[in-house]
C-alpha atoms as one frame of an Amber mdcrd trajectory, in Angstrom:
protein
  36.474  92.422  51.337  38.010  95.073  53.759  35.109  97.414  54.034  34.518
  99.538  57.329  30.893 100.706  57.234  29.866 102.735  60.507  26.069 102.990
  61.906  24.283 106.165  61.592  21.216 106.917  63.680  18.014 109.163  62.253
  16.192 110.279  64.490  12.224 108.984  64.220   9.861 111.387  66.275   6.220
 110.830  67.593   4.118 112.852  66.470   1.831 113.294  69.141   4.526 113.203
  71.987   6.885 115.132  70.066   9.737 112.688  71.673  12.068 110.698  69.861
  10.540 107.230  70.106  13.273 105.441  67.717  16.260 105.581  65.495  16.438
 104.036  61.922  20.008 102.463  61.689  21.970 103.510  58.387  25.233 102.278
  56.886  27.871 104.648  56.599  31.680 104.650  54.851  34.208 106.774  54.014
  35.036 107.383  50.388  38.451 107.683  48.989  38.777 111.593  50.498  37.300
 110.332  54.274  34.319 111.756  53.800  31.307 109.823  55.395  29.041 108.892
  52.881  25.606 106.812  52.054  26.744 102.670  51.824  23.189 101.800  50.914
  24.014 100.859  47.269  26.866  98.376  48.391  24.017  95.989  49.136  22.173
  95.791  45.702  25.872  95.594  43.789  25.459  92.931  41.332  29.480  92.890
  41.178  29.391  91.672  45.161  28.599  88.060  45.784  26.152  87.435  47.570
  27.595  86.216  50.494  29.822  89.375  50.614  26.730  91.326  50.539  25.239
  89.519  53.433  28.298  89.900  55.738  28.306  93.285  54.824  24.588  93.739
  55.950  25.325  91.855  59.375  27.936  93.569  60.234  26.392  97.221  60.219
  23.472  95.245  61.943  26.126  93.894  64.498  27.292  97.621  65.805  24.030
  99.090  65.074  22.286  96.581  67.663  25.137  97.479  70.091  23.539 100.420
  71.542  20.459  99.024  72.309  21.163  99.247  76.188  21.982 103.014  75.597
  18.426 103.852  74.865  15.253 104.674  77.242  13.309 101.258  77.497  10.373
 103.040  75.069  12.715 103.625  72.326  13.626 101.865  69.303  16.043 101.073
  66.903  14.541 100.025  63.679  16.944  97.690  60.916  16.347  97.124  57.179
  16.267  93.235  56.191  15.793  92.588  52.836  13.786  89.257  51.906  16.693
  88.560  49.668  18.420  86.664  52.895  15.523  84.580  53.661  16.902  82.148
  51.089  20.106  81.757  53.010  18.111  80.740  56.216  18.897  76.939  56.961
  16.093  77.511  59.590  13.740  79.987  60.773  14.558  78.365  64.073  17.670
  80.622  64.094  18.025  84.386  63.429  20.792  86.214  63.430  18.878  89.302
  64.174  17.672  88.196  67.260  21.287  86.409  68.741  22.816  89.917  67.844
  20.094  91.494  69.750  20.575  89.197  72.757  24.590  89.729  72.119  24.056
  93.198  72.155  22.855  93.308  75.957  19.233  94.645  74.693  15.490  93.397
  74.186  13.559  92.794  71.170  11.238  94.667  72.032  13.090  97.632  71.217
  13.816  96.243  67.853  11.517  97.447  64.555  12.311  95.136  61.658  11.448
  96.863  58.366  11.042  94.478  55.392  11.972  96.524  52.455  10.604  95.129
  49.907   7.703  92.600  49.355   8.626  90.126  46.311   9.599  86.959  48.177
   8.121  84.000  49.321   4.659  84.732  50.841   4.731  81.784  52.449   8.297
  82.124  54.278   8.334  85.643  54.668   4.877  85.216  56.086   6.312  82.663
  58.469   9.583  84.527  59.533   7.595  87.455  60.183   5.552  85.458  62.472
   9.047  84.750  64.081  10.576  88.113  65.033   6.545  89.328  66.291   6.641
  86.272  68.734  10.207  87.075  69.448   9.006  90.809  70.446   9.961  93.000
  67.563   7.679  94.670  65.832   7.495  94.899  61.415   7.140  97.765  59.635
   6.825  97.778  55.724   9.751 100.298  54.161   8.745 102.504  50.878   5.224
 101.585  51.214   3.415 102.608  47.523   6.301 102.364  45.499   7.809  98.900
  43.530   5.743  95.275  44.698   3.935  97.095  47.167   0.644  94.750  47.431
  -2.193  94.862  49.604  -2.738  91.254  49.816   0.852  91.051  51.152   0.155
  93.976  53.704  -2.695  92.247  54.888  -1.146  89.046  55.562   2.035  90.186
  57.503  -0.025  92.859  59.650   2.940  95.255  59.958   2.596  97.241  63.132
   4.280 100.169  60.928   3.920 101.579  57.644   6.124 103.457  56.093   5.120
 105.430  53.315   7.624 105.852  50.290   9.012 108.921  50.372   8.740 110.288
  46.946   4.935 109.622  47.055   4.848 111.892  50.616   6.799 114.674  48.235
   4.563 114.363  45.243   1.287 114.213  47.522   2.616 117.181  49.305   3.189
 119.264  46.196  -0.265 118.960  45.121   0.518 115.900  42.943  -1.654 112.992
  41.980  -0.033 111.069  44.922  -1.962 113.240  47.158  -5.056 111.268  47.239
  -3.110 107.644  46.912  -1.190 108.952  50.185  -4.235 109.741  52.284  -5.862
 106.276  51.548  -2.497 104.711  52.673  -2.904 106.879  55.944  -6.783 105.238
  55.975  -5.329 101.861  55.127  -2.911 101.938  58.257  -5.696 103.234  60.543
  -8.039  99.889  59.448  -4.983  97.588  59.675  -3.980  98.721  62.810  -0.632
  99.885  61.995   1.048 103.590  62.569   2.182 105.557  59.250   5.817 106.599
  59.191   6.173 109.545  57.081   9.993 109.645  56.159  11.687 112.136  53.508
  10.130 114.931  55.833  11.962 118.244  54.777  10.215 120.964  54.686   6.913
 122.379  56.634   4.888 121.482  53.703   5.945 117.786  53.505   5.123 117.512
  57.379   1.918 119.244  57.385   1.000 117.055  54.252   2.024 113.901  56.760
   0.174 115.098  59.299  -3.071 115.713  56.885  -2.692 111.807  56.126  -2.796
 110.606  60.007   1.156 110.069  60.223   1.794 108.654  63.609   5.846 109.198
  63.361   8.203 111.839  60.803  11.571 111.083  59.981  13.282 113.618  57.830
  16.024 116.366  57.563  13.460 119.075  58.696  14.179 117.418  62.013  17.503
 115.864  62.261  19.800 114.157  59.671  21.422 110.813  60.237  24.310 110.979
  62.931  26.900 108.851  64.602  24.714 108.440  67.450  21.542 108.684  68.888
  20.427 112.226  70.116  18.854 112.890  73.557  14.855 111.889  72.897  13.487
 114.863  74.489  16.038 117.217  72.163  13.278 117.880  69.499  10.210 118.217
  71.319  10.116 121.910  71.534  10.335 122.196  67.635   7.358 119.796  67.756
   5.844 121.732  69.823   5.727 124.947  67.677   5.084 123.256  64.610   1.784
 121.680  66.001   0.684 124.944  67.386   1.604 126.275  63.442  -0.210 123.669
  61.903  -3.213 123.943  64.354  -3.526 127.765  63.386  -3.499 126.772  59.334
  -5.991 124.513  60.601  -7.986 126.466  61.750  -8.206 129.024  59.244  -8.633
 126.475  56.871 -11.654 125.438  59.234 -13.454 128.592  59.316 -13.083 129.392
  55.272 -14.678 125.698  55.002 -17.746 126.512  56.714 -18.379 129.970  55.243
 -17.511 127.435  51.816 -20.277 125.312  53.336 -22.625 127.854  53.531 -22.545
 129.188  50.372 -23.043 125.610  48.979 -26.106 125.505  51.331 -27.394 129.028
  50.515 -26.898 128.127  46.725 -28.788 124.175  46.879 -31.399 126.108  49.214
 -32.283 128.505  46.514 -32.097 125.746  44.125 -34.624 123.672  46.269 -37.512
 126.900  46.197 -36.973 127.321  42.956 -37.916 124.045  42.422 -40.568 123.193
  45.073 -42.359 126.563  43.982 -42.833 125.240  40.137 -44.987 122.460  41.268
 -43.227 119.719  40.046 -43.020 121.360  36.278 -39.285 122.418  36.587 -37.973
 125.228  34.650 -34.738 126.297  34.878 -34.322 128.977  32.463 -34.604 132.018
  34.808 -32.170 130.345  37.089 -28.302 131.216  36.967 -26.380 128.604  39.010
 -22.979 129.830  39.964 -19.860 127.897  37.746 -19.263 125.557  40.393 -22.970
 123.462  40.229 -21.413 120.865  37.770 -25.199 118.953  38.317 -28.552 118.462
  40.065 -30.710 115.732  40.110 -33.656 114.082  42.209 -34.348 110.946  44.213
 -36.917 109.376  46.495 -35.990 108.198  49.512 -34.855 105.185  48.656 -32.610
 106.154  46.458 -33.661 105.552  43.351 -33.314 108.327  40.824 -36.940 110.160
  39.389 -35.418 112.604  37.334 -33.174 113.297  34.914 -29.682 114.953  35.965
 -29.955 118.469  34.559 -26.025 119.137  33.667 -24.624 122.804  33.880 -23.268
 123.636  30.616 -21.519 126.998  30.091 -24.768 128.717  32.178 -27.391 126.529
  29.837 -28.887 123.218  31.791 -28.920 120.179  29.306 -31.313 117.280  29.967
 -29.533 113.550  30.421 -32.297 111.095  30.732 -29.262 108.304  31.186 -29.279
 107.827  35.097 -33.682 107.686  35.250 -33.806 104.967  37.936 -30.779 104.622
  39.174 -30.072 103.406  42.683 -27.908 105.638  44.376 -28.806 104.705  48.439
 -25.650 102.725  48.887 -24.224 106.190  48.530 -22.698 107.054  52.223 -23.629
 111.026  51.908 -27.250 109.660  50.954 -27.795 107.366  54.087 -26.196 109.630
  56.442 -28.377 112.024  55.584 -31.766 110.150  56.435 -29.835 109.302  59.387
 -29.497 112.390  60.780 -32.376 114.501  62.265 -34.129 117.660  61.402 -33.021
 116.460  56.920 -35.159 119.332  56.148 -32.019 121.889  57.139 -29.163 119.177
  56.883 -26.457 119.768  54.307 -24.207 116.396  53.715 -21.276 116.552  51.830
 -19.022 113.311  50.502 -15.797 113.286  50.441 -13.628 115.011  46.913 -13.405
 112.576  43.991 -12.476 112.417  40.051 -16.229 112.789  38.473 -15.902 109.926
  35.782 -17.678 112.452  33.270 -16.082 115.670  33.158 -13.010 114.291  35.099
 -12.770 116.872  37.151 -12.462 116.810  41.122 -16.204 117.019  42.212 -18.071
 116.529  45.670 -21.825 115.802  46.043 -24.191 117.329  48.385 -27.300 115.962
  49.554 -30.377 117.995  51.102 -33.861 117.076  51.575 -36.276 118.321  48.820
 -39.008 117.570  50.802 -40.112 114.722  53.034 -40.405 112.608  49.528 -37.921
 113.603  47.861 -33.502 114.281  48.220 -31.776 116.514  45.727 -28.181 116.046
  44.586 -25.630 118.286  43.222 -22.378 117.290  41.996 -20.199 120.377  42.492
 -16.548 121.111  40.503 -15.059 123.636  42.166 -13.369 121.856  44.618  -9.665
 123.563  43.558 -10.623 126.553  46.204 -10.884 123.850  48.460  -7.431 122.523
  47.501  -5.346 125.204  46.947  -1.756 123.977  45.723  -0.489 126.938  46.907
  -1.264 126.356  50.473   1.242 125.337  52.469  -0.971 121.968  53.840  -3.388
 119.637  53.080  -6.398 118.393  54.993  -9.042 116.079  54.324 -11.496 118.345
  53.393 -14.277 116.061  52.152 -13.924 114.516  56.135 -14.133 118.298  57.534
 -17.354 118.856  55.082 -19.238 115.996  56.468 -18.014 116.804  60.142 -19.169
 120.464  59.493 -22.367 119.740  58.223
């Protein structure tokens, strides 16, 4: 087959540094009218052999590798492998990758392998992973939430990168039901050990929405597209620059309306708390209006278990559920933080947002200190001021809450 495909470099900046710590290699072609065009699909073509396919894939890797001496020692070139060629390996003993690496003049160590998909051989892919780390390259997991993405698999090959798939970062970022999914990946990497790569980044939005979920590194045209060769590392650090100090503003604004948010939950489960210490245990909620947002209140001791009934908020009337009487709900975090913590009797903790199984709505739940017996808790709905879709990012605000408080 006489196919010319030519390397193209994306840039891959650090988010914190705001310096271009790597370059994701991309194949390249011309089509029929020379125009330079995507070559991705050439290597999923069912009408290419395999072993067409293959030399096709080594020989972008060949030239990409090339520049390795080109870069500053803490850069990077990262290279897709699929797990689709670990069947043509007579031996893990030799890799291609790494002779074109040695070929090429450069280190491994400035070599990210990303294994693009997970469906092979645990086993071997465990094992040839294993390889290129004790060879000096570094893994990263590509499209990370999309296809057979599994944690088992993540856990066993310890990438030092993942990076997230990009249509979850734009559905996450639009307000989507990725947006959650996305910020437990971010969590995910942080317990694992390994950096999130946000790629797909085009638009403020996207890359405050990345930066909401912990990314480490953004790849996307917002920055750069990909081009014939590396650009200077420094070149996009000034844009960094003034899109942190942007995002730290939105911050925090978003900050201060979350505690004056805070303190009208506080001001509202305060009055709620009087109104029920000053009945003398015979509550009677009829002359008390709770604002729309008090989904439910109910009552524990202090540890945890539930002595009353959850009084549910419906349309302005409270309705008696008798259901939960007894419950355990210590192993709660917002509950044991707040016995934790001193001076209870004026501590407000919040948990983080989550889908109430009941009304399936998002909900948070506050815990304060009835009295030194007793904890109330109140399930709140109105959590869509806190996550406006129309704002142009997304923080944790179920994190901030608890900070706050």
């Amino acid at each position: 087959m006489d196919l010319k495909l030519i390397p193209h470099y994306q840039p891959i900046i650090e988010t914190a540094s705001g310096r271009i710590r790597g370059y994701e290699a991309l194949a390249r072609m011309r089509d029929m009218t020379g125009k330079v065009v995507s070559a991705g699909g050439l290597f999923t073509d069912p009408t290419l052999a395999a072993t067409e396919r293959r030399e096709l894939d080594r020989q972008i890797r060949r030239q990409a590798l090339a520049i390795l001496p080109e870069l500053p020692d803490d850069s990077f070139i990262s290279i897709n492998i699929s797990p689709e060629w670990l069947n043509h390996l007579d031996s893990l003993d030799h890799l291609p990758t790494l002779e074109m690496i040695l070929q090429s003049g450069g280190r491994p160590e400035q070599v990210v392998i990303e294994i693009t998909e997970l469906a092979a051989d645990l086993d071997r892919l465990q094992r040839l992973v294993e390889r290129y780390r004790s060879a000096g390259m570094r893994i990263a997991i590509d499209d990370f939430g999309s296809g057979f993405s599994q944690l088992d698999r993540v856990a066993a090959l310890q990438p030092d990168i993942i990076k997230l798939d990009m249509q979850l970062l734009k559905n996450g970022a639009s307000g989507g039901d990725s947006t959650t999914i996305v910020q437990m990946i971010g969590e995910l990497g942080n317990r694992l050990g390994a950096s999130l790569l946000c790629e797909g980044v085009e638009t403020e939005q996207e890359l405050f929405f990345a930066l909401s979920c912990n990314a480490s590194y953004l790849q996307g045209y917002l920055f750069e597209r990909a081009l014939p060769n590396p650009i200077p590392a420094d070149s996009k650090r000034a844009m960094m620059a003034r899109l942190l100090d942007h995002h730290l503003d939105l911050a925090l604004e978003s900050t201060s309306r979350l505690h004056w948010r805070r303190e009208r939950i506080q001001a509202e489960l305060i009055a709620l708390r009087e109104l029920l210490l000053s009945r003398d245990k015979q509550v009677s909620l009829t002359d008390y209006i709770a604002t729309p947002n008090l989904l439910r209140f109910y009552i524990c001791d202090r540890r945890g278990r539930q002595i009353s009934p959850n009084y549910e908020n419906h349309n302005g009337h409270w309705l008696i559920d008798n259901r939960h009487l007894g419950y355990n709900w210590s192993w709660r975090p917002y509950f044991f933080q707040l016995l934790g913590q001193p001076e209870q009797s004026r501590r407000l903790v919040t948990s983080s947002p989550y889908l109430d199984i009941h009304s399936r709505q998002r909900c948070l739940t506050s815990a304060l200190a009835l009295d030194d017996d007793r904890i109330l808790l109140a399930d709140l709905h109105d959590v869509d001021e806190l996550l406006d879709p129309a704002a142009p990012y997304r923080l944790n605000y179920g994190q901030l809450l608890s900070e706050i408080a």
